[in-house]
C-alpha positions as CSV (number, residue, x, y, z in Angstrom):
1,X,-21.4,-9.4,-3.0
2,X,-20.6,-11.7,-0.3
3,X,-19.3,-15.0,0.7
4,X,-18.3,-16.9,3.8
5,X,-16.0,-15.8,6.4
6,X,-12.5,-16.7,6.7
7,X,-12.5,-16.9,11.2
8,X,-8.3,-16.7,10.8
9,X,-6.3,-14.3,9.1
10,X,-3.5,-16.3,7.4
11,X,-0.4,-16.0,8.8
12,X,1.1,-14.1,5.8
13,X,1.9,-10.8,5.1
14,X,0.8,-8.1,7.1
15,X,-0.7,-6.0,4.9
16,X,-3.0,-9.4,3.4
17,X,-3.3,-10.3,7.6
18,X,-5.1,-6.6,8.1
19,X,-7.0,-6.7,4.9
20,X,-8.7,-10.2,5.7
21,X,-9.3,-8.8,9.4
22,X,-10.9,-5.8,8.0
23,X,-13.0,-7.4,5.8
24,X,-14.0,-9.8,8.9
25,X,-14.3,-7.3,11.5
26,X,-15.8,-4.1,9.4
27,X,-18.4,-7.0,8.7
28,X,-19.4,-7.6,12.3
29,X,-18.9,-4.0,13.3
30,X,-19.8,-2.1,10.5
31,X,-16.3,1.1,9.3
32,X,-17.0,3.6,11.5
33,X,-16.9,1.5,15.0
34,X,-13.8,-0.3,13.8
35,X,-10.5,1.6,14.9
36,X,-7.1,0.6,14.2
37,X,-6.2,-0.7,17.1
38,X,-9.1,-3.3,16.5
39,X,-7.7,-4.3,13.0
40,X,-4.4,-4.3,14.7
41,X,-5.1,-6.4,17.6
42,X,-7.7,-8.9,15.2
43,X,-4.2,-9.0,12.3
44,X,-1.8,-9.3,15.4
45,X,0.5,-6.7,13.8
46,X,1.8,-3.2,15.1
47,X,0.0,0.2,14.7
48,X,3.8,0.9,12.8
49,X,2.4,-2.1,10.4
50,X,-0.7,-0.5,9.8
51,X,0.4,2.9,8.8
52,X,3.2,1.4,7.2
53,X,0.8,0.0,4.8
54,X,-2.0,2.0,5.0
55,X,-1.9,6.0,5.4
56,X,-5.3,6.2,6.8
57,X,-8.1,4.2,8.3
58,X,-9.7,6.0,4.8
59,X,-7.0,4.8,2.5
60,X,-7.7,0.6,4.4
61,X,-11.2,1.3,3.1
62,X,-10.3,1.3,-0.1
63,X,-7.8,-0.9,-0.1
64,X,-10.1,-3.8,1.4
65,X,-13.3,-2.5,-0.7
66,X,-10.7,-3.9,-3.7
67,X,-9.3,-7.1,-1.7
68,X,-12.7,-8.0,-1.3
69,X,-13.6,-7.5,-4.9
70,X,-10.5,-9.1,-6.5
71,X,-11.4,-12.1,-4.0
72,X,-15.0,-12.4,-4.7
73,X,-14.3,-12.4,-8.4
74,X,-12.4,-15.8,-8.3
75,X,-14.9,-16.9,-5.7
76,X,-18.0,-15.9,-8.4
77,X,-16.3,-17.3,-11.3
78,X,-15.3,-21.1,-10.3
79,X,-19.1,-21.5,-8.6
80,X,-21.6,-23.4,-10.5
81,X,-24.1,-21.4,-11.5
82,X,-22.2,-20.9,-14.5
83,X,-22.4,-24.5,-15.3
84,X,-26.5,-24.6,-16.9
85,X,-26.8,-24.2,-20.8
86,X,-29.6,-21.8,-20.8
87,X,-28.7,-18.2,-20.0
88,X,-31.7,-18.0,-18.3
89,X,-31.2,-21.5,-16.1
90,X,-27.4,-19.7,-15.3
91,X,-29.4,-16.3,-14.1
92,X,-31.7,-18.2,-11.8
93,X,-29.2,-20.9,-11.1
94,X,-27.2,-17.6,-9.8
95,X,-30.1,-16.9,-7.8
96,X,-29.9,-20.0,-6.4
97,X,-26.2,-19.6,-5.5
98,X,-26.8,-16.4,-4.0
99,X,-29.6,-17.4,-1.8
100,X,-27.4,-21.0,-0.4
101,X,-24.5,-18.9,0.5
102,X,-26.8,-17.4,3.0
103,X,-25.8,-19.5,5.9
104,X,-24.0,-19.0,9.9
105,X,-24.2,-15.6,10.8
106,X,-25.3,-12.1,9.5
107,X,-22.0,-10.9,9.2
108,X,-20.6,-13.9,7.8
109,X,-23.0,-13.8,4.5
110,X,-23.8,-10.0,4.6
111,X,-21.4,-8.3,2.1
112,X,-18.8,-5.9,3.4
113,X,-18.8,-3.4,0.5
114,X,-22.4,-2.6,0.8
115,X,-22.3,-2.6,4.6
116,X,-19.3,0.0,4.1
117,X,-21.7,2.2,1.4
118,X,-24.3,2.7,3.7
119,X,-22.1,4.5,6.3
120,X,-19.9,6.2,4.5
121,X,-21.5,7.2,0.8
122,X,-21.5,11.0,2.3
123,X,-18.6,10.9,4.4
124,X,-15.7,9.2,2.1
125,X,-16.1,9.6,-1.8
126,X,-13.2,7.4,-2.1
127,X,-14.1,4.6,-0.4
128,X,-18.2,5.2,-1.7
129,X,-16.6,5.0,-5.1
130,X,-14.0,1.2,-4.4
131,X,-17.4,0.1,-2.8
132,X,-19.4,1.0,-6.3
133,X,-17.6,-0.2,-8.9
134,X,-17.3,-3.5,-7.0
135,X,-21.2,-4.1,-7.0
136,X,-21.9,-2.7,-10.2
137,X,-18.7,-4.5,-11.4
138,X,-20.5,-7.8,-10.4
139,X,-23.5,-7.2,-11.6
140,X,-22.1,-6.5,-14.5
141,X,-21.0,-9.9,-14.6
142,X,-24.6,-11.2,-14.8
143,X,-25.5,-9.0,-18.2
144,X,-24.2,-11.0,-21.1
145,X,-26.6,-14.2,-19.3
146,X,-29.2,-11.9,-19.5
147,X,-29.4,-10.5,-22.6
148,X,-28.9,-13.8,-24.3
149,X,-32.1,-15.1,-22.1
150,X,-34.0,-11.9,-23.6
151,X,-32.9,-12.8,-26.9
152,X,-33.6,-16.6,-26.6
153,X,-37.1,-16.0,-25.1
154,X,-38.2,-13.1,-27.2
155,X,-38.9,-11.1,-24.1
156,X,-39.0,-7.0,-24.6
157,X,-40.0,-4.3,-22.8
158,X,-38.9,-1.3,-20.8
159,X,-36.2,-2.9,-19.3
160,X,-32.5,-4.2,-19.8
161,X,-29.9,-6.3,-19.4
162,X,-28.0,-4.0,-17.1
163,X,-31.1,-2.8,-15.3
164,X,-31.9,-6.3,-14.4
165,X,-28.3,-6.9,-13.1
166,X,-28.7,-3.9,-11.4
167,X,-31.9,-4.7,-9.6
168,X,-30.6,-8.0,-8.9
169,X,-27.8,-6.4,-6.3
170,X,-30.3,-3.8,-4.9
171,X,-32.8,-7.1,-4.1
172,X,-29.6,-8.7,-2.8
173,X,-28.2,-6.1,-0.9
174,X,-31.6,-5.0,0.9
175,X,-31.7,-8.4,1.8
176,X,-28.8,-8.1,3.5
177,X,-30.6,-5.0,5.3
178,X,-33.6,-6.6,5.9
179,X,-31.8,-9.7,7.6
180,X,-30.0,-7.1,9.7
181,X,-32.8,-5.0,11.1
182,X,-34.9,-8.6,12.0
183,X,-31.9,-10.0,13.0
184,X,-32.9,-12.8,10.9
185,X,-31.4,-14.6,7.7
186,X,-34.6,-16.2,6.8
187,X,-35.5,-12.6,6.1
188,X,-33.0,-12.2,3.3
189,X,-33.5,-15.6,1.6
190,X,-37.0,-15.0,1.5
191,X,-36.3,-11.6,-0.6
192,X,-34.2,-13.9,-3.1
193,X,-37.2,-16.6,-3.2
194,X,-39.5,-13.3,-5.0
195,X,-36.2,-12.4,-6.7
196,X,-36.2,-15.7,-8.1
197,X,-40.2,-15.1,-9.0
198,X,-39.6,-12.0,-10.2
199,X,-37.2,-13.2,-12.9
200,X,-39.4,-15.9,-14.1
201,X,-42.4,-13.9,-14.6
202,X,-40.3,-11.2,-16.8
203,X,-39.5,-14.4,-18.7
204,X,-43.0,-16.0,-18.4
205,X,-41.9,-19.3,-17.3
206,X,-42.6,-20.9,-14.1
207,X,-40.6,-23.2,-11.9
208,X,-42.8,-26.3,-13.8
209,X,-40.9,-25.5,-16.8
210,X,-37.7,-25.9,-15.2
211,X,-38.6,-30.0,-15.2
């Protein structure tokens, strides 16, 4: 998942100040190279703050592997991809959503749970495990859509509702890879153009019958 960056902590509690500088900060310089005195000094609180709220740099990845899903989730639910008729028109209209939230820079559209997953799936089980259920947790979201556009359009095969969710986040989140490595976001919107492709031919329509 991802969504735009918020450049300013709010001026709230301390433990909400470090969780929206992690999410910010972990974005632009990925778990590992972010200490605590960086979240500190980006959340303008104490080190005493930090370990007041957090018992570990481990235990803040968890914590802001949740914020960011418990965030997202209102984020995903009020945008209005949801708004078609057709379940199908809602999957690619969420395509479509995906792929315009793409915008300023990498770490401002990249997604902070699966930029914490590549680091540290060997290294922190805990935090590997917040990081998962929030991406398959949203692509879960995506499943009911699916399934009724199966239904709708008589479409079978070896494949299923919550394969195709899956394989929607693993498009989206190499994406995200892919627009790293070229340093590029064109990169990541043009894997969401085949994504968009991809869906229709399962579905054998084509962007005509859209009109």
């Amino acid at each position: 998942m991802s969504r735009p960056t918020k450049h300013s902590p709010e001026r709230g509690s301390a433990r909400i100040r470090l969780l929206e500088a992690a999410r910010d900060v972990i974005r632009s310089n990925g778990f590992a190279a972010t200490s605590v005195d960086d979240l500190c000094r980006a959340a303008d609180v104490t080190k005493g703050a930090f370990f007041h709220h957090f018992g570990s740099k481990e235990a803040l990845g968890v914590a802001v592997a949740e914020f960011w899903t418990e965030t997202n989730t209102g984020f995903f639910e009020a945008a209005p991809y949801h708004d078609p008729a057709d379940p199908l028109a809602r999957v690619l209209a969420y395509v479509a959503f995906r792929r315009a939230i793409i915008t300023g820079g990498i770490a401002e559209f990249t997604c902070l749970v699966g930029t914490m997953l590549q680091e540290v799936y060997a290294s922190s089980p805990d935090i590997r495990d917040a990081c998962g259920r929030s991406i398959f947790g949203h692509a879960a979201t995506l499943e009911a859509d699916i399934e009724a556009a199966r239904r709708d359009h008589g479409v079978s095969g070896g494949w299923t509702a919550e394969s195709l969710a899956r394989h929607t986040q693993a498009v989206i989140q190499g994406a995200f890879v892919l627009a790293k490595a070229g340093n590029d976001a064109d990169l990541a919107r043009e894997s969401l153009d085949h994504l968009s492709r991809y869906i229709r031919h399962l579905f054998h329509v084509t962007e005509e019958d859209d009109a």
